[in-house]
C-alpha positions in Angstrom: 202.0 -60.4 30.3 198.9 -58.1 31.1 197.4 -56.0 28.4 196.0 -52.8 28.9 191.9 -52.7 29.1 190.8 -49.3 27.2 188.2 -47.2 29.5 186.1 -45.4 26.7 184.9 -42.3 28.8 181.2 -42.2 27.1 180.0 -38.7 26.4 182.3 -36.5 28.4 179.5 -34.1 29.5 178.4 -37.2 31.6 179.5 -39.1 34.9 182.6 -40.9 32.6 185.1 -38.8 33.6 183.8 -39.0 37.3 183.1 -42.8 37.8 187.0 -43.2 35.7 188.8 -41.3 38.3 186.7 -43.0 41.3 187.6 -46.4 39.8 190.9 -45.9 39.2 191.5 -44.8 42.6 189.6 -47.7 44.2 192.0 -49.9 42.3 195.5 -47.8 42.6 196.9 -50.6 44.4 196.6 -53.1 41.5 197.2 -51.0 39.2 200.7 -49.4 41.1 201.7 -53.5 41.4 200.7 -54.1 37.6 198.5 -56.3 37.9 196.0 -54.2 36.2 196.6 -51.8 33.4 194.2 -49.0 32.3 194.2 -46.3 28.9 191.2 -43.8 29.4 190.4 -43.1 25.7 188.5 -40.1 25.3 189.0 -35.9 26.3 191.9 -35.1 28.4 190.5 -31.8 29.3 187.4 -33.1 30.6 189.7 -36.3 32.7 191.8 -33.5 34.4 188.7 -31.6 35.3 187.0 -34.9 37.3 190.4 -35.0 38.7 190.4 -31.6 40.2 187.1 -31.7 41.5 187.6 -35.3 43.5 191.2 -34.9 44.0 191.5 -38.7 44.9 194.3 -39.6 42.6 198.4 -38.5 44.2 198.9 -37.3 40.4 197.2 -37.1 36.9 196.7 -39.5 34.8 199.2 -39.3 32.1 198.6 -38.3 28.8 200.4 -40.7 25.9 200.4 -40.9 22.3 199.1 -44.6 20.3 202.2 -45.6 19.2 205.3 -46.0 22.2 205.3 -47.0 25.8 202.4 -47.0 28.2 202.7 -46.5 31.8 200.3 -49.0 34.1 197.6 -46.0 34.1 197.1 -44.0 31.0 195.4 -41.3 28.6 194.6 -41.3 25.6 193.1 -38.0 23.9 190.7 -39.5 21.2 189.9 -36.3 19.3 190.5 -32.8 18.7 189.1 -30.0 21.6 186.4 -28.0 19.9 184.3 -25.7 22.6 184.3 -27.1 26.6 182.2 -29.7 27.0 180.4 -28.4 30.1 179.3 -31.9 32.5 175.6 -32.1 32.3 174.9 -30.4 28.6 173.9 -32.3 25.7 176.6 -31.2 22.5 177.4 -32.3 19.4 180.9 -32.6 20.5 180.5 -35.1 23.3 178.7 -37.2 20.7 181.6 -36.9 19.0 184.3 -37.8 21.4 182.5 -40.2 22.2 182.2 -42.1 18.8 186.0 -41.3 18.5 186.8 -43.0 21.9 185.2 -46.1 20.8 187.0 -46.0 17.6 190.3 -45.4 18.6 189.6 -48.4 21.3 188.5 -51.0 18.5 191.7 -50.0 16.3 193.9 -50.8 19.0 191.8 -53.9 20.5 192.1 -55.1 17.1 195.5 -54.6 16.3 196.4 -56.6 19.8 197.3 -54.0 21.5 194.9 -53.7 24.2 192.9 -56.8 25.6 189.6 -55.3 25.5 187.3 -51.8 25.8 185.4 -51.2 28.7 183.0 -48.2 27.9 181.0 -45.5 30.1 178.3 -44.5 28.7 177.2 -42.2 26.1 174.4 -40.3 25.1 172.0 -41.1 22.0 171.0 -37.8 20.9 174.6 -36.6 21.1 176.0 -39.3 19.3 173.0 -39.1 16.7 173.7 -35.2 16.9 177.4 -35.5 15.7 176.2 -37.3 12.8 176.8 -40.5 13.9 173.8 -42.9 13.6 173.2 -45.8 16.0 170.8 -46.8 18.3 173.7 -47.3 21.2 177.3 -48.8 21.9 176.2 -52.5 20.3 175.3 -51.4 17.2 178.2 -49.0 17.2 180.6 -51.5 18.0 179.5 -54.5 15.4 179.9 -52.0 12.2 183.5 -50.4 13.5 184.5 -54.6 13.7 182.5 -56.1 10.7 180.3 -58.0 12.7 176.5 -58.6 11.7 175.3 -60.7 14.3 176.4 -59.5 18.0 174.7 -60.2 20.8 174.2 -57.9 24.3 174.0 -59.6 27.5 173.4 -57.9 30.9 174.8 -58.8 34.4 174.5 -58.7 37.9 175.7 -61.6 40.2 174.4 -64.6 39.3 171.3 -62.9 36.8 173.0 -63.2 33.4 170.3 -62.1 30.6 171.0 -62.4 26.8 168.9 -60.9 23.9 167.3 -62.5 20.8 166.3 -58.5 20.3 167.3 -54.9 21.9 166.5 -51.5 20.3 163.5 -52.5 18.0 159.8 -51.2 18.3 158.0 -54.6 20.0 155.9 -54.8 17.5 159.1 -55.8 14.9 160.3 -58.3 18.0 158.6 -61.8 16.4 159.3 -61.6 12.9 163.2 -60.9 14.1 162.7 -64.4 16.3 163.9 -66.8 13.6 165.6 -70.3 14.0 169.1 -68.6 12.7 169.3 -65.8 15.4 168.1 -68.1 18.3 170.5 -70.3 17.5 173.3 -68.0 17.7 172.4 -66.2 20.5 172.4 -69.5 22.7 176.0 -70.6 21.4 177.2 -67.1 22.1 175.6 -67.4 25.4 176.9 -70.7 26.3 180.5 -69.3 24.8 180.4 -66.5 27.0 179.5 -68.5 30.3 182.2 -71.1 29.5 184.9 -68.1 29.5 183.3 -66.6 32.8 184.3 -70.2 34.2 181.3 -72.2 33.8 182.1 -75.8 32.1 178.6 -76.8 31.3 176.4 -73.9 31.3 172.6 -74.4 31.8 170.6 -72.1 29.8 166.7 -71.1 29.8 164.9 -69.9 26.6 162.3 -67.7 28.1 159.3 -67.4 26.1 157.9 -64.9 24.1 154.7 -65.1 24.4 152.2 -65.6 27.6 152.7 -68.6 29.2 155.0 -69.6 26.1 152.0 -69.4 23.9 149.7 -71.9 25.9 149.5 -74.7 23.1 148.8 -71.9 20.3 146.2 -69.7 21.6 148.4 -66.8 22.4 150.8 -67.5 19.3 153.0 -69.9 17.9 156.6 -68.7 17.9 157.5 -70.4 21.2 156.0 -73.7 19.6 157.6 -73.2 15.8 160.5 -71.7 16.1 162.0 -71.9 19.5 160.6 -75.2 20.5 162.3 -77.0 17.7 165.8 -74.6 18.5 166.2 -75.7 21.6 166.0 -79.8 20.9 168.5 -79.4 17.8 171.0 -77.6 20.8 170.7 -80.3 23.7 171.2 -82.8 20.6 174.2 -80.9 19.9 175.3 -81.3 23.1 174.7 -78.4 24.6 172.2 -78.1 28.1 169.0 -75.4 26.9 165.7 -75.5 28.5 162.7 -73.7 27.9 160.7 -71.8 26.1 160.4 -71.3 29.7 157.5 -68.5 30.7 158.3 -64.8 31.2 157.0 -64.3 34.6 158.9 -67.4 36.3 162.1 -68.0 34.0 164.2 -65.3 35.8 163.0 -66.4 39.6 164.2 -69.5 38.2 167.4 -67.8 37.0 168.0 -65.5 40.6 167.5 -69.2 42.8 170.6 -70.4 40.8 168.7 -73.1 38.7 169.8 -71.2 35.3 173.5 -70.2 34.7 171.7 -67.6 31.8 168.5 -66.7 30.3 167.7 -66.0 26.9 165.1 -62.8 26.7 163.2 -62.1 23.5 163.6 -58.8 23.6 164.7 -55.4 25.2 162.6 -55.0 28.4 161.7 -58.5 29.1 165.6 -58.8 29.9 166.6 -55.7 31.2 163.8 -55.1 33.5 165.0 -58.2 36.2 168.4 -56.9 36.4 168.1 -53.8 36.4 165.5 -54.2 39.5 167.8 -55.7 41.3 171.1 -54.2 40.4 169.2 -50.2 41.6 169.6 -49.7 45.3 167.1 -47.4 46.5 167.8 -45.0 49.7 163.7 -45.8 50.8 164.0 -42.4 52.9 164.4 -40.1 49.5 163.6 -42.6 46.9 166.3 -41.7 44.9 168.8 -44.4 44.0 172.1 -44.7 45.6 174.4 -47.4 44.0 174.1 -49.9 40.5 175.3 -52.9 39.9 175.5 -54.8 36.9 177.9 -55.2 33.4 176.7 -55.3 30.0 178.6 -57.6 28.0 179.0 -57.6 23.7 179.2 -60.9 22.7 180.0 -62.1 19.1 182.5 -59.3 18.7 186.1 -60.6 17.8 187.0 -58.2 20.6 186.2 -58.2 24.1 183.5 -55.3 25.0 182.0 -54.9 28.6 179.9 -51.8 29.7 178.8 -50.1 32.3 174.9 -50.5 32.9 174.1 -47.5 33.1 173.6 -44.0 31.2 175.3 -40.7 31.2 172.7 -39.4 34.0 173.8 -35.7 32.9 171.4 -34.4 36.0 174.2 -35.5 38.2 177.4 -35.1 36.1 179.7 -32.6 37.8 178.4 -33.4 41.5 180.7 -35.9 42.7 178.2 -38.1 43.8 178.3 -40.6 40.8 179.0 -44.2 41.7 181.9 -46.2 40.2 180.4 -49.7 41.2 179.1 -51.0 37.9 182.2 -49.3 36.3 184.9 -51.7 38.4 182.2 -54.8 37.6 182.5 -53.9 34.2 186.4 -54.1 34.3 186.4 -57.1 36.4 184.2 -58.7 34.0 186.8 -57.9 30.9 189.1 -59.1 32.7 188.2 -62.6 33.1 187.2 -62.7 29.4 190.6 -61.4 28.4 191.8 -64.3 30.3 190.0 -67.2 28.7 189.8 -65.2 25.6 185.9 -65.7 24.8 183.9 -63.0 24.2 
């Protein structure tokens, strides 16, 4: 039987509400046959607003309560209205409906009543703003399920990026590169591939230093601590390679000789995908469409994400794009099926 995935709308002030209705109207017809069910979690006020303005859905989505039945396509109203969140202005309250969405989507995903969240994005300062205090979604998400050692991975096609670090000053990266988190962010990794349908994933270690320290004399964490992390994995049977350089581990990855790569830290990961997930109109400059998912693994629930923030400069316009937002949903999906996340 299909289980509802929970769309978290993000910061309602933001392209959430927009990208929501665009998606759900790209997939009406899966939806209508039940193949796919959806709850938005989040404001209703701010849902039947993107509604009005895009008028691509034959009625609204309806509003329901968390206990009784759920039609295929749903709403769920995650916190009290304060003042209107206007699209495009930083508030408090979309911080707060935003941490509220994600908390009413964890309750439920961990009671077994959903099969997974799938969020749009939210804004830091709002959430920070609210009085809730975390650097983002990941961080967010591991307290809410008691998790202490969660692990983001980005992607887009065949570029799957995992992170020994994200939101930490690069300076703090190396001393959080120990044997214990490198380990466990290759067998989440190599989880997380098996459930996307890949029976003997082959992962690359990228390195964190310059040409993976070149025998010392640029540092010593590729040779000390990721060196030795890597031969106890293929021992254990599983297929890791590396510490593989920065500047030629994710060519490596895009020509399909990779099925992952581990990134030491933030940008080192998020810059490949992200360059090729932008397209760019080359008349304007501006960008036109984004593709790509960012996945939580480690979490005893299934998280995927849009890759992508709440681009408030845009929110209102109609001209948000609901790309990443499908990928994102597409990608829960097939964890939900396996059930590895």
């Amino acid at each position: 039987m299909t289980q509802h995935l929970a769309i978290t709308m993000g910061d309602p002030a933001g392209i959430g509400p927009e990208i929501i209705v665009k998606a759900a109207a790209r997939l009406k017809d899966r939806i209508a046959a039940g193949d796919l069910k959806l709850m938005v979690i989040g404001s209703a006020p701010a849902l039947r607003r993107a509604e009005a303005a895009l008028n691509l859905l034959p009625e609204q989505i309806p509003e329901v309560a968390e206990d009784g039945d759920w039609p295929a396509l749903c709403c769920l109203q995650a916190d009290a209205e304060g003042a209107p969140i206007e699209p495009g202005r930083l508030s408090a309250d979309g911080g707060r409906f935003a941490y509220k969405a994600i908390e009413a989507g964890v309750r439920l995903a961990m009671a077994g009543k959903i099969g997974g969240i799938v969020t749009a994005p939210l804004n830091k300062e709002a959430l920070n703003k609210a009085g809730y205090h975390y650097a983002g979604h990941t961080e967010m998400l591991a307290e809410l399920t008691g998790v202490r050692g969660s692990v983001m991975m980005l992607a887009h096609g065949n570029m799957r990026v995992s992170h020994v670090t994200t939101h930490v000053a690069l300076e703090d990266v190396p001393k959080r590169l120990t044997p214990e988190r490198l380990r466990l962010v290759i067998d989440l990794t190599d989880k997380a591939l098996k459930g996307l349908g890949l029976a003997k994933p082959k992962i690359a270690v990228a390195a964190l230093n310059p040409h993976a320290g070149e025998g010392g004399l640029f540092g010593r964490q590729d040779i000390d601590v990721s060196t030795p992390v890597i031969e106890t994995a293929n021992t254990d049977g599983l297929d890791i390679h590396g510490p593989v350089p920065g500047d030629t581990v994710f060519v490596k990855l895009r020509a399909g000789q990779y099925d992952a790569v581990i990134a030491m830290y933030h940008d080192q990961g998020h810059i490949p995908v992200k360059l090729l997930g932008f397209e760019i109109d080359p008349a304007t400059g501006k960008w036109m469409d984004l593709s790509g998912v960012n996945i939580t693994l480690g979490l005893p629930i299934i998280r995927t994400s849009v890759d992508h923030g709440t681009a408030f400069d845009i929110a209102g316009t109609g001209v948000a794009n609901e790309r990443s937002l499908i990928e994102a949903i597409e990608f829960a999906e097939r964890l939900a099926a396996n059930r590895v996340a």
